[in-house]
N, C-alpha and C positions, 0 to 999 in steps of 0.2 A: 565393528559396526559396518554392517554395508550400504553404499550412499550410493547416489546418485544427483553430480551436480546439474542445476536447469535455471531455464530464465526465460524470465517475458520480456522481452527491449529490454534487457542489462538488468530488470531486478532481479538477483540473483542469490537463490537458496540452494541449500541440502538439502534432499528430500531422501526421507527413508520410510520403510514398512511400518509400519508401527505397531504394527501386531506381529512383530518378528520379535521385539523390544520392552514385552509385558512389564519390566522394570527399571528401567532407563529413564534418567532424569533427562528430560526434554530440553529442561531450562539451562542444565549444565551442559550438554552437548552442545546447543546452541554458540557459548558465549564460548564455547572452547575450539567447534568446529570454522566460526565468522571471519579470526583473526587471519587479514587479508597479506602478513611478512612473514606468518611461519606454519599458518594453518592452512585448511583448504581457503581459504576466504569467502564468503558472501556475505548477504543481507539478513541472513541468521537463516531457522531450523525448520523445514516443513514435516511433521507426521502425518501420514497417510492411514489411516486407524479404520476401525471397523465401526459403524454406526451406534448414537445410542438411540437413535429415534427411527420407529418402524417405516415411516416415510423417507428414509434415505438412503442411499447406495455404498456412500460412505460417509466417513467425518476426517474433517481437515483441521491438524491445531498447527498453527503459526506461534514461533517463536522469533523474536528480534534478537538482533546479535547482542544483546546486553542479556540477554535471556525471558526479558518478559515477555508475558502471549501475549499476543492481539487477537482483534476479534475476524480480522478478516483481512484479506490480501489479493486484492484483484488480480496481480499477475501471476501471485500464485497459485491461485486455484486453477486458472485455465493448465497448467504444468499437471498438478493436481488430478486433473482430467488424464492427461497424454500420460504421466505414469501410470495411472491403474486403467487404461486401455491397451496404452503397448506391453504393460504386462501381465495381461488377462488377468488380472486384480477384479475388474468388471469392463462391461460392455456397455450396458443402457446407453440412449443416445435420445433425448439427456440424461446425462447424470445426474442425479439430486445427490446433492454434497452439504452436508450439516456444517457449518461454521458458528461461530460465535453471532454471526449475523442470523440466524437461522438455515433450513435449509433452502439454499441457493440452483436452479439449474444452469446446468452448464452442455451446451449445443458444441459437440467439435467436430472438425474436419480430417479426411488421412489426406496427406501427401502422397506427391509422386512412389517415394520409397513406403509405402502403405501405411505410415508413422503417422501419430496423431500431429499435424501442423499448423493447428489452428483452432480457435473456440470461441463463441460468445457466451458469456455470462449474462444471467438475469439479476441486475445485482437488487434488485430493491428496490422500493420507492425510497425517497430520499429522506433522513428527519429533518428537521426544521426549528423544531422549540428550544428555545434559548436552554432549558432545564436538562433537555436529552441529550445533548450535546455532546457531554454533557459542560455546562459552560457556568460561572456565576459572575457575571459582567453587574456593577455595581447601575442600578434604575433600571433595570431592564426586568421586565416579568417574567415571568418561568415558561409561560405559553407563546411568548411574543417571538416571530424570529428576526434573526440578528441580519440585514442586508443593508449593506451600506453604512455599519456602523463609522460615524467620527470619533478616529482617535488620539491621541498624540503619539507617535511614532516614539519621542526621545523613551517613551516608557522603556523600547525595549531595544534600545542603545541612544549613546550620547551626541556620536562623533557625525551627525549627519548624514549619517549612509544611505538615506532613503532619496536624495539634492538626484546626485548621477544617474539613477534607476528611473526617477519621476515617479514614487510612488504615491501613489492616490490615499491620501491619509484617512481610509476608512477599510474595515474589514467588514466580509461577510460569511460566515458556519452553516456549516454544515458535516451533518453525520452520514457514513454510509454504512453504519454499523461500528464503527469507528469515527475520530473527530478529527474535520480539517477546519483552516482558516485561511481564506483564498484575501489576497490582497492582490488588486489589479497595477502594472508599472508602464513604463513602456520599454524597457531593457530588464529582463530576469536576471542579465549574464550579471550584472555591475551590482547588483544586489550583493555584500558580502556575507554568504549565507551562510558560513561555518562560523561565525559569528553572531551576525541575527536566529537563525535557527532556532540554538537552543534557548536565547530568550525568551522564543514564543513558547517552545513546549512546556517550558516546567514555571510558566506565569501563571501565579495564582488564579485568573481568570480561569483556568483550564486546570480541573481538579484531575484530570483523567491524563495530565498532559496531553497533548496534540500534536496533529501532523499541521508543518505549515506551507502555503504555497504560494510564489508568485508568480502573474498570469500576463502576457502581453495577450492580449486579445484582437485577432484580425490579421492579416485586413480586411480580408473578408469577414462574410458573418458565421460562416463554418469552420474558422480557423481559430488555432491559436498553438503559443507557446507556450512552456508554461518549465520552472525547473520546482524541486522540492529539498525539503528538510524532513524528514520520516521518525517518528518517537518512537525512540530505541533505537534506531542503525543509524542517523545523521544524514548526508547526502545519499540520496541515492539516484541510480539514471533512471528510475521509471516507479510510479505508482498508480496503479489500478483503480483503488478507490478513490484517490486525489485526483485523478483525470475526470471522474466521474462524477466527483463535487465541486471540481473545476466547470462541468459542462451546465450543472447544476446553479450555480453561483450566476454562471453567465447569462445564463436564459434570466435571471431574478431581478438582473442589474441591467437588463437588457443589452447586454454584450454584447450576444452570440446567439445563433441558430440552435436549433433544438435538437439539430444534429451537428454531430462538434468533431473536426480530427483534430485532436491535438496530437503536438509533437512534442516528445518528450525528449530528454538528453539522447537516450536509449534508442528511441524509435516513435513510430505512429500508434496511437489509438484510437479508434472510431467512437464514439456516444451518442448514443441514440437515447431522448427521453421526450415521449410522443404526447404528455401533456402533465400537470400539477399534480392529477393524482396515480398517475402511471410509475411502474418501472422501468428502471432505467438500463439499460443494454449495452455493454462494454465487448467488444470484440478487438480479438489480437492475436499473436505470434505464442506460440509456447517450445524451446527451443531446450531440445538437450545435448550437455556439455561432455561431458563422459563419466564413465562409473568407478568406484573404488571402493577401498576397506579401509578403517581405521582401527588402529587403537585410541580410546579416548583415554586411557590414562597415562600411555605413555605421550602422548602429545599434551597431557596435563601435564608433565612433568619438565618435558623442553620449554615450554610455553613459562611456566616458572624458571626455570633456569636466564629464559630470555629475559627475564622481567616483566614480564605481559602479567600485572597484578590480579585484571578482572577475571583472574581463570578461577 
């Protein structure tokens, strides 16, 4: 298989043709190609495919390193963009790129070196409804949305971990085609999130599991920090969507300016959402790492040999 590693601010996938790969399990390459001590490593698997829908230039499917799809990936679609530009895959400018979120455009930049180095996404308007979330938070309605809910933190550990961070014992969701849950702190870093994380993802409340984040907000009102937990990869240095429902979150809680950079482990992301029923606009970096080939079945095999079970 031939790949091509890339990254937005550190989120970082495989991307291949996918119309090279008419019968290639997506979801096994993924969990096979993520493993970051014997594999190539990243955040799992990007296909770059050929559309199914007449309004689009192409179609994007995201796989996590455990191998399930998601429906969308903010930093990888702007990659997304720079691979089928720098390799006359297509041109439009924008792209309209089919994701699980629908079809998305995506605005990019070349560089100095003529290389696509930059892009904004239109990522959507944001959802809202407790229902679509999709979320079942016990008295909450289906239409109502979720900001500023009060919760009890020990739900989703024991030992007090939220004391150091000063986390604010309320959440608020949001979808950007996928599900986050932003909890605002005033230190991300002291949050022990390879521990809380998967609390949140796979808590009943969240049938879809979820992405989760925590947010230092400011000090300005354009600013913020923010780290995450991602369902299906675990930590990672940068998420597109989560930035985006981070900005989302923050305007609803009154946080944050309606234009938001956050900083992610990774790097910067700009979010621009110009009012409640608008879309919202994520611009960033789209970086490529270098190319190669694999075998995927003989790296199923070491990978067994290593002991690495999830293969």
């Amino acid at each position: 298989m031939r790949f091509t590693k890339m990254h937005g601010i550190g989120n970082d996938y495989v991307y291949i043709d996918g119309s090279q790969y008419a019968t290639l399990d997506f979801a096994r390459a993924a969990r096979l190609v993520s493993d970051r001590h014997f594999a190539i490593g990243s955040d799992g698997l990007i296909a770059v495919c050929a559309p199914t829908r007449a309004d689009a230039d192409l179609r994007m499917r995201m796989f996590n390193a455990d191998g399930s799809e998601g429906e969308m990936c903010g930093n990888g679609i702007r990659c997304v963009a720079k691979f089928a530009v720098d390799r006359g895959i297509a041109s439009a400018n924008p792209l309209r790129i089919e994701t699980g979120r629908g079809v998305l455009e995506v605005s990019w930049e070349r560089g100095a070196d003529g290389r696509v180095a930059r892009a904004s996404v239109m990522m959507g308007a944001p959802i809202l409804e407790h229902a679509r979330i999709p979320a079942r938070i016990e008295g909450i309605a289906a239409d109502a949305r979720v900001v500023a809910h009060k919760i009890d933190l020990a739900r989703f550990g024991t030992s007090g971990w939220w004391d150091a961070a000063k986390v604010e014992p309320h959440i608020t969701l949001v979808s950007m085609g996928n599900p986050h849950v932003i909890l605002a702190c005033d230190d991300p870093w002291k949050v022990p999130l390879e521990a809380v994380g998967p609390r949140f993802e796979r808590d009943a409340w969240f049938p879809a599991r979820i992405n989760v984040h925590f947010v230092k907000y400011g000090p300005n009102a354009g600013e913020a920090a923010m780290r995450t937990w991602e369902r299906g990869s675990g930590i990672t240095l940068a998420c597109g969507t989560g930035a985006s429902a981070v900005c989302v979150a923050g305007v609803l809680l009154g946080k944050c300016a309606r234009t938001l950079h956050a900083q992610l482990p990774g790097g910067p992301l700009k979010l621009e959402w110009p009012s409640e029923t608008a879309n919202l606009r994520m611009t960033g970096p789209a970086t490529e790492v270098f190319e190669g080939e694999v075998d995927l079945d003989a790296l199923a095999g070491m990978l067994a040999s290593h002991g690495v079970m999830h293969v």
